[in-house]
Backbone atoms as SQL, in Angstrom:
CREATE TABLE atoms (id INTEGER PRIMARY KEY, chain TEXT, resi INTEGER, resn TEXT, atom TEXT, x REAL, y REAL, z REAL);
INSERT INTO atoms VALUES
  (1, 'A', 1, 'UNK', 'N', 0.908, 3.175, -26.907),
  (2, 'A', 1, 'UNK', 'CA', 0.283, 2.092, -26.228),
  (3, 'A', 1, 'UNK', 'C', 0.018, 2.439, -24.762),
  (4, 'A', 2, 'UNK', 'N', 1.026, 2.094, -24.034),
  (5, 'A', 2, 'UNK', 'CA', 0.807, 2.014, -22.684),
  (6, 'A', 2, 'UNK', 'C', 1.333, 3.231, -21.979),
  (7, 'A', 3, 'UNK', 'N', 0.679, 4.101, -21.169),
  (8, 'A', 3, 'UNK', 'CA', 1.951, 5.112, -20.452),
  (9, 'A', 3, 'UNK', 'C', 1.609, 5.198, -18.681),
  (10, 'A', 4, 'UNK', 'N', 3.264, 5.511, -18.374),
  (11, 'A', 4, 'UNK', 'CA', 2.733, 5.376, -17.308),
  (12, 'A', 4, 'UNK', 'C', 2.175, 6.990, -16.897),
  (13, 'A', 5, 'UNK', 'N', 1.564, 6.635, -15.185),
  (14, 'A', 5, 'UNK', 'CA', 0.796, 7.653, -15.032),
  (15, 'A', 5, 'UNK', 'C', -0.603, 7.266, -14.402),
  (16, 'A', 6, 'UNK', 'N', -1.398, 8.340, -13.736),
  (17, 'A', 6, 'UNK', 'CA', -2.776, 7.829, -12.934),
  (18, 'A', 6, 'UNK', 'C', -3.710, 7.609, -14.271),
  (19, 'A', 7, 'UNK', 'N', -3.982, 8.691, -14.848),
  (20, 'A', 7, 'UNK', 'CA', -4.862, 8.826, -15.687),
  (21, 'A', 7, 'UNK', 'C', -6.570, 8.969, -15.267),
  (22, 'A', 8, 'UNK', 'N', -6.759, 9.067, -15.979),
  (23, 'A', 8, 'UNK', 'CA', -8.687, 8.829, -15.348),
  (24, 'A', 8, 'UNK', 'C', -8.992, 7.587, -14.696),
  (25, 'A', 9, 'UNK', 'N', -8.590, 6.419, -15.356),
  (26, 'A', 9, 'UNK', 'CA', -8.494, 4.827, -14.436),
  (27, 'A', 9, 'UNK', 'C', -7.956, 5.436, -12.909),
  (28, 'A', 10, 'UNK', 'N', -7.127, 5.891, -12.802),
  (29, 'A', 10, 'UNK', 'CA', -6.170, 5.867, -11.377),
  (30, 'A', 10, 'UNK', 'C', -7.431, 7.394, -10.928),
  (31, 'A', 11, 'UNK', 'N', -7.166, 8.140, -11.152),
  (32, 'A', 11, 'UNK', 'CA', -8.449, 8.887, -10.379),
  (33, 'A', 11, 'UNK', 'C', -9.573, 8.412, -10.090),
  (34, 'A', 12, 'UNK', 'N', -10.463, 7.767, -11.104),
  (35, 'A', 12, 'UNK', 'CA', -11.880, 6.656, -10.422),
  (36, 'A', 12, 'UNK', 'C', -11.456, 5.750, -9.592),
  (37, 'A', 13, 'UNK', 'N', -10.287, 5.250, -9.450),
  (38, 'A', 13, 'UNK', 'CA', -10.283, 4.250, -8.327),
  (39, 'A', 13, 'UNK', 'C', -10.203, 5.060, -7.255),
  (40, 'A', 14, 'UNK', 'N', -9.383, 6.182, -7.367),
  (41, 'A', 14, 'UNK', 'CA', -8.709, 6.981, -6.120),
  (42, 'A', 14, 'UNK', 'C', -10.389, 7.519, -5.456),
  (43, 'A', 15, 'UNK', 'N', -10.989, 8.001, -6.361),
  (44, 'A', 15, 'UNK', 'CA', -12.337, 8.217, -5.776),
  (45, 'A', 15, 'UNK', 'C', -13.660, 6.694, -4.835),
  (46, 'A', 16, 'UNK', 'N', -13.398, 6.072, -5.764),
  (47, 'A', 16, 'UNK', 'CA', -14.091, 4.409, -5.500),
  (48, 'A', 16, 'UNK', 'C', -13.148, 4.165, -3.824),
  (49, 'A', 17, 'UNK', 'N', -12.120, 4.488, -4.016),
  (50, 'A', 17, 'UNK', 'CA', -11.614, 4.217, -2.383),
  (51, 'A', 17, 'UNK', 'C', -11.906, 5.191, -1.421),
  (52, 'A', 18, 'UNK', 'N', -11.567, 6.711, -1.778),
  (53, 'A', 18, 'UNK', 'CA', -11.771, 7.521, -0.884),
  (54, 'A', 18, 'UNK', 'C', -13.079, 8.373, -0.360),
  (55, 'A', 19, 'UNK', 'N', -14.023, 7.335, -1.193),
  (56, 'A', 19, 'UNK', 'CA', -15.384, 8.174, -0.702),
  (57, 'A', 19, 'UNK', 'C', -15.847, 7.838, 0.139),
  (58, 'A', 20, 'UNK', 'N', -16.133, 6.298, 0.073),
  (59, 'A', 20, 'UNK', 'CA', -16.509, 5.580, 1.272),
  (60, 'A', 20, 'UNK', 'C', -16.118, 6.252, 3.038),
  (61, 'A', 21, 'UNK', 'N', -14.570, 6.131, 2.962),
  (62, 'A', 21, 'UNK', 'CA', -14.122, 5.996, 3.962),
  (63, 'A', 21, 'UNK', 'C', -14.171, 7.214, 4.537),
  (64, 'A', 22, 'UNK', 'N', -14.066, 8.363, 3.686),
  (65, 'A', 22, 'UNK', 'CA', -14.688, 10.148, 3.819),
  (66, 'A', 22, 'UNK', 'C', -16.423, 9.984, 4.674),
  (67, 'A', 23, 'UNK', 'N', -16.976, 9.492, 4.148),
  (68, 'A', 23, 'UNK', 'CA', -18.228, 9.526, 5.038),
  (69, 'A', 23, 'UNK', 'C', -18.472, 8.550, 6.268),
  (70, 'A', 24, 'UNK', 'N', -17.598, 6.986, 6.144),
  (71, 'A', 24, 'UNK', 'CA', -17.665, 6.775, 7.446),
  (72, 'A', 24, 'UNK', 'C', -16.939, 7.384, 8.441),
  (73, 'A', 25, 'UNK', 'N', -15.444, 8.098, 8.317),
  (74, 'A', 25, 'UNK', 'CA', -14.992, 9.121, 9.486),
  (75, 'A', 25, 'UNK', 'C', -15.889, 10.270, 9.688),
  (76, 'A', 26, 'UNK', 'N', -16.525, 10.718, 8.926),
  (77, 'A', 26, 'UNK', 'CA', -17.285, 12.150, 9.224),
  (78, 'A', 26, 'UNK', 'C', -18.653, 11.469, 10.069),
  (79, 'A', 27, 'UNK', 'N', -19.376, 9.995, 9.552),
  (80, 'A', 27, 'UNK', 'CA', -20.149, 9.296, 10.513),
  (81, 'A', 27, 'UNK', 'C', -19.762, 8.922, 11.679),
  (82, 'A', 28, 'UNK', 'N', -18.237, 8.790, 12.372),
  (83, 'A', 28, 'UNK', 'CA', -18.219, 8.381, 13.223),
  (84, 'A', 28, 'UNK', 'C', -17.174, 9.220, 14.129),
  (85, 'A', 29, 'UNK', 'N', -17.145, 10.627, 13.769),
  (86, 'A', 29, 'UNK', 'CA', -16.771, 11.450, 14.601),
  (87, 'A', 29, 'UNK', 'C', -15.339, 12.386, 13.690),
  (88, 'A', 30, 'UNK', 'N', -14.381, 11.552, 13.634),
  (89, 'A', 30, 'UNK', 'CA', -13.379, 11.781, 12.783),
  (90, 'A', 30, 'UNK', 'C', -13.255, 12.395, 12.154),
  (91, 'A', 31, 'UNK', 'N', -12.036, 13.546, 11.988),
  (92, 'A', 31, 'UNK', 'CA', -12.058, 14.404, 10.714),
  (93, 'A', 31, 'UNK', 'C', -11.962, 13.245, 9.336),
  (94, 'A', 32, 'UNK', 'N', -12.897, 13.501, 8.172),
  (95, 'A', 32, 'UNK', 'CA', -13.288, 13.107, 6.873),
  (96, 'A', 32, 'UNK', 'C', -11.777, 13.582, 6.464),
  (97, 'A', 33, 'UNK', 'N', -10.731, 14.300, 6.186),
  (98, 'A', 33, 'UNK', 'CA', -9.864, 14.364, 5.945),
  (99, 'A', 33, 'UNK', 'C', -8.898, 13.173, 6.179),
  (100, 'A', 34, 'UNK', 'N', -8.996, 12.119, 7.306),
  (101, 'A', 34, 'UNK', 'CA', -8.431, 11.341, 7.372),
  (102, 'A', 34, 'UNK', 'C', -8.291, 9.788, 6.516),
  (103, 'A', 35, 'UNK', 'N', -9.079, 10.457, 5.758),
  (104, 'A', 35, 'UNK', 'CA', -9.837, 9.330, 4.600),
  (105, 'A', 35, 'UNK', 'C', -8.874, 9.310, 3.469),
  (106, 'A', 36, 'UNK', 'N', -7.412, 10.249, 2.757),
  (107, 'A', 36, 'UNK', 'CA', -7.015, 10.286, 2.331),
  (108, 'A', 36, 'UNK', 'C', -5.428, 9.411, 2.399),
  (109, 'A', 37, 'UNK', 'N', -5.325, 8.786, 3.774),
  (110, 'A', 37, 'UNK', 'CA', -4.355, 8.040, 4.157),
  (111, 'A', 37, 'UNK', 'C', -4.868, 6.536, 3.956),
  (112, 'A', 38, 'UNK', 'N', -6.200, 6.540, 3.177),
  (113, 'A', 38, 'UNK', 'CA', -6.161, 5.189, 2.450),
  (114, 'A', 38, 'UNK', 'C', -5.897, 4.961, 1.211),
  (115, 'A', 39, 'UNK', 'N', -5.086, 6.106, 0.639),
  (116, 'A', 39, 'UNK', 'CA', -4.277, 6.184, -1.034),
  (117, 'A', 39, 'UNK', 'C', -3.004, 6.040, -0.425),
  (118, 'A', 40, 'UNK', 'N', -2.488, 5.945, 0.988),
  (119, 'A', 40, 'UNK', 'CA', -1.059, 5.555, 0.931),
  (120, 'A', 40, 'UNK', 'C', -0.764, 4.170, 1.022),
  (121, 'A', 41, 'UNK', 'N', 0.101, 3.208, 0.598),
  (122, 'A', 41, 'UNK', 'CA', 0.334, 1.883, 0.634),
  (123, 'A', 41, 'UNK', 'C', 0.828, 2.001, 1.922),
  (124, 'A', 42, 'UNK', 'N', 0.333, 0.426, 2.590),
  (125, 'A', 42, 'UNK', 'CA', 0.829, -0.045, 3.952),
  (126, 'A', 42, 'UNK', 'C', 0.263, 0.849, 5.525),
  (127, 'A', 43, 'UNK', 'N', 0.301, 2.177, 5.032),
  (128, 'A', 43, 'UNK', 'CA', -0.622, 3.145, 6.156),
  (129, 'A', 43, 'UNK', 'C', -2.288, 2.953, 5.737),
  (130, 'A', 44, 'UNK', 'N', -2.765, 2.631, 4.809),
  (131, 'A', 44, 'UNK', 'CA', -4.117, 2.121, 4.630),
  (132, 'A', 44, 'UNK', 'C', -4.530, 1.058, 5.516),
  (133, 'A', 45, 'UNK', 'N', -3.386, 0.074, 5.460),
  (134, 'A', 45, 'UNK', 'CA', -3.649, -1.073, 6.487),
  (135, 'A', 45, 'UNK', 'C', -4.513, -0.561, 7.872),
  (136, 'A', 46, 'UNK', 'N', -3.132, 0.370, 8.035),
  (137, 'A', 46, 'UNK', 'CA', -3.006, 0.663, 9.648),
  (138, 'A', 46, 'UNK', 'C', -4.075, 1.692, 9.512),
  (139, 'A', 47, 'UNK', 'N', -4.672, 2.254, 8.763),
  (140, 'A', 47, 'UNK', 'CA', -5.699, 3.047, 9.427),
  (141, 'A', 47, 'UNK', 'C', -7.045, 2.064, 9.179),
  (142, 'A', 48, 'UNK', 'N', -7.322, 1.127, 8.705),
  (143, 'A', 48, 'UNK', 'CA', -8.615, 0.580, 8.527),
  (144, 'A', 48, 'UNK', 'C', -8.943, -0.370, 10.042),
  (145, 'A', 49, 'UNK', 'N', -7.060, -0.458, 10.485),
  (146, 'A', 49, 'UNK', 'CA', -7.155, -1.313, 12.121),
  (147, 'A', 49, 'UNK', 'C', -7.440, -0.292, 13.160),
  (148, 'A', 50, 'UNK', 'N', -6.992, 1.089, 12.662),
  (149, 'A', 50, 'UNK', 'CA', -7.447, 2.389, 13.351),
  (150, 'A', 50, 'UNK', 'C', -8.861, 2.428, 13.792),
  (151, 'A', 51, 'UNK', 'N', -9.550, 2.766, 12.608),
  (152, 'A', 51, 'UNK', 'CA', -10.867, 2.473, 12.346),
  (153, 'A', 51, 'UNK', 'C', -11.592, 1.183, 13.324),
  (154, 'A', 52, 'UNK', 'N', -11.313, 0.594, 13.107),
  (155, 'A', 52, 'UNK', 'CA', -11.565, -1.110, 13.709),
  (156, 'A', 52, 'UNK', 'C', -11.585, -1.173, 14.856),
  (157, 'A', 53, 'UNK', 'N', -10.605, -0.190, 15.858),
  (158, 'A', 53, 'UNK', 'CA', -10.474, -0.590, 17.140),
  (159, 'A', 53, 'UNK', 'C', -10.259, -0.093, 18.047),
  (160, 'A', 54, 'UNK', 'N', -10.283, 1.676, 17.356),
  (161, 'A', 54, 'UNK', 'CA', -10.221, 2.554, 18.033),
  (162, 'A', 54, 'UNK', 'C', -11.384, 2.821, 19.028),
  (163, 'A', 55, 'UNK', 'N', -11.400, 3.868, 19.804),
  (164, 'A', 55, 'UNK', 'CA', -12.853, 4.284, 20.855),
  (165, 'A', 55, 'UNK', 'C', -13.403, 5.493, 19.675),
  (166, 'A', 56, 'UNK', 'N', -15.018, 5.578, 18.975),
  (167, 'A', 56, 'UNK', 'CA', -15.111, 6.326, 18.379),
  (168, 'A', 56, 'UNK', 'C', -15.446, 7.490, 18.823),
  (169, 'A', 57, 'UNK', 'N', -15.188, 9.178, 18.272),
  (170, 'A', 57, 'UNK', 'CA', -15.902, 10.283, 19.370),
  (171, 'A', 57, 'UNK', 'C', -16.977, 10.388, 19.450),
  (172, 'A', 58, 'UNK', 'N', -17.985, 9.432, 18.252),
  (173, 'A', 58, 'UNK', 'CA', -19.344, 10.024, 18.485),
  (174, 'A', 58, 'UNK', 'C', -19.520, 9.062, 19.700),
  (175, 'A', 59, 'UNK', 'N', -19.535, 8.158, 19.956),
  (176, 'A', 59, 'UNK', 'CA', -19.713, 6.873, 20.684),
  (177, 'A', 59, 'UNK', 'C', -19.102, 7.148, 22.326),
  (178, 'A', 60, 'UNK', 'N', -18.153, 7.590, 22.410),
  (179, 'A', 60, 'UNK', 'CA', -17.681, 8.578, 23.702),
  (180, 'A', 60, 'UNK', 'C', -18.063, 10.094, 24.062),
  (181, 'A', 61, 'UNK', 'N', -19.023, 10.497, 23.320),
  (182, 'A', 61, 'UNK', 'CA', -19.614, 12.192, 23.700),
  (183, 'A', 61, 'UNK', 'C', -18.542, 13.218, 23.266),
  (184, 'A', 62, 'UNK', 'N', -17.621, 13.028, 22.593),
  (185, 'A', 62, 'UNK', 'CA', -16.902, 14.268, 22.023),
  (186, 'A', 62, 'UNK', 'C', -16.639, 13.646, 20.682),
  (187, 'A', 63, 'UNK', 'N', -17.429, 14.876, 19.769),
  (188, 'A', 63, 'UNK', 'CA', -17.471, 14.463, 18.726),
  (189, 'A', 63, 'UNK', 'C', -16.573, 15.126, 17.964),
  (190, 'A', 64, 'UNK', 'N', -15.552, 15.046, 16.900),
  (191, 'A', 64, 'UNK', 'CA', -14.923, 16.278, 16.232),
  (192, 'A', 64, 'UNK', 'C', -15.609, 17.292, 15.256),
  (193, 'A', 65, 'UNK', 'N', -14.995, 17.555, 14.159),
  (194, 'A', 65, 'UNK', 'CA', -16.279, 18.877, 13.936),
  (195, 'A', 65, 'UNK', 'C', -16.982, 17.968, 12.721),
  (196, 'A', 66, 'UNK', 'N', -16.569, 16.802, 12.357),
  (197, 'A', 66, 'UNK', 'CA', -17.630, 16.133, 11.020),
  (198, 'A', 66, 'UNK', 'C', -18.345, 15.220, 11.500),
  (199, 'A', 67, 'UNK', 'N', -18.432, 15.323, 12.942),
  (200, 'A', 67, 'UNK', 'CA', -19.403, 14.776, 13.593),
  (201, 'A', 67, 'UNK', 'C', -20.668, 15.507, 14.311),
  (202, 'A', 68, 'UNK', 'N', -21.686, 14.678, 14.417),
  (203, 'A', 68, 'UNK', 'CA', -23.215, 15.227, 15.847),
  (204, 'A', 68, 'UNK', 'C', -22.567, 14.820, 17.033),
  (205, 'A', 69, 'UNK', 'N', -22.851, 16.106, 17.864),
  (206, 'A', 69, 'UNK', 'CA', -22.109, 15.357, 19.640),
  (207, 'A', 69, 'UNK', 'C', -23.487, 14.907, 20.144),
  (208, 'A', 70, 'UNK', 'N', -24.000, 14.022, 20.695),
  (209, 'A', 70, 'UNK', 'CA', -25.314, 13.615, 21.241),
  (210, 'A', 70, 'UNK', 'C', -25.575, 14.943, 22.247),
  (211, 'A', 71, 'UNK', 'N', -26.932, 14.470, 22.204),
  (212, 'A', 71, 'UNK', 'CA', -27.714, 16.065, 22.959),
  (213, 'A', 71, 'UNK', 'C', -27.686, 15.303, 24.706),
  (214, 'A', 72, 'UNK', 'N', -27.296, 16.343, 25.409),
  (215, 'A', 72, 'UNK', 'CA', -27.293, 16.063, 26.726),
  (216, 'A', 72, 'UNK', 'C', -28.365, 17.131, 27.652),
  (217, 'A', 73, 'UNK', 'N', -29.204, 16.447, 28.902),
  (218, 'A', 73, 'UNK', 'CA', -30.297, 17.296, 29.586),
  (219, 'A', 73, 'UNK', 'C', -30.867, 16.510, 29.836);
């Protein structure tokens, strides 16, 4: 019947959560790697308030490397 375990259900969600948030950090400066601390319980919170309210690098001129740094001249 039932077992426990991720299974394919628990991987499509794990993907359905972590894609999104993979391309808005790489859109908004952030290593895209940081997108994986929204599969941890309770640190998901705290990084979506991260997200929320932080100063972003593209938005301040230093961008990290999954970001465009704006062109300056």
């Amino acid at each position: 019947m039932f077992h426990s375990g991720f299974g394919l259900w628990g991987i499509i969600v794990m993907v359905i959560a972590v894609v999104p948030f993979w391309r808005l950090c790489a859109r908004v400066g952030f290593s895209p790697w940081l997108s994986l601390l929204i599969l941890v319980p309770l640190v998901n919170i705290a990084f979506i308030y991260f997200l929320a309210f932080s100063e972003w690098p593209t938005r301040s001129g230093t961008a990290a490397a999954g970001g465009a740094a704006p062109a300056t001249g």
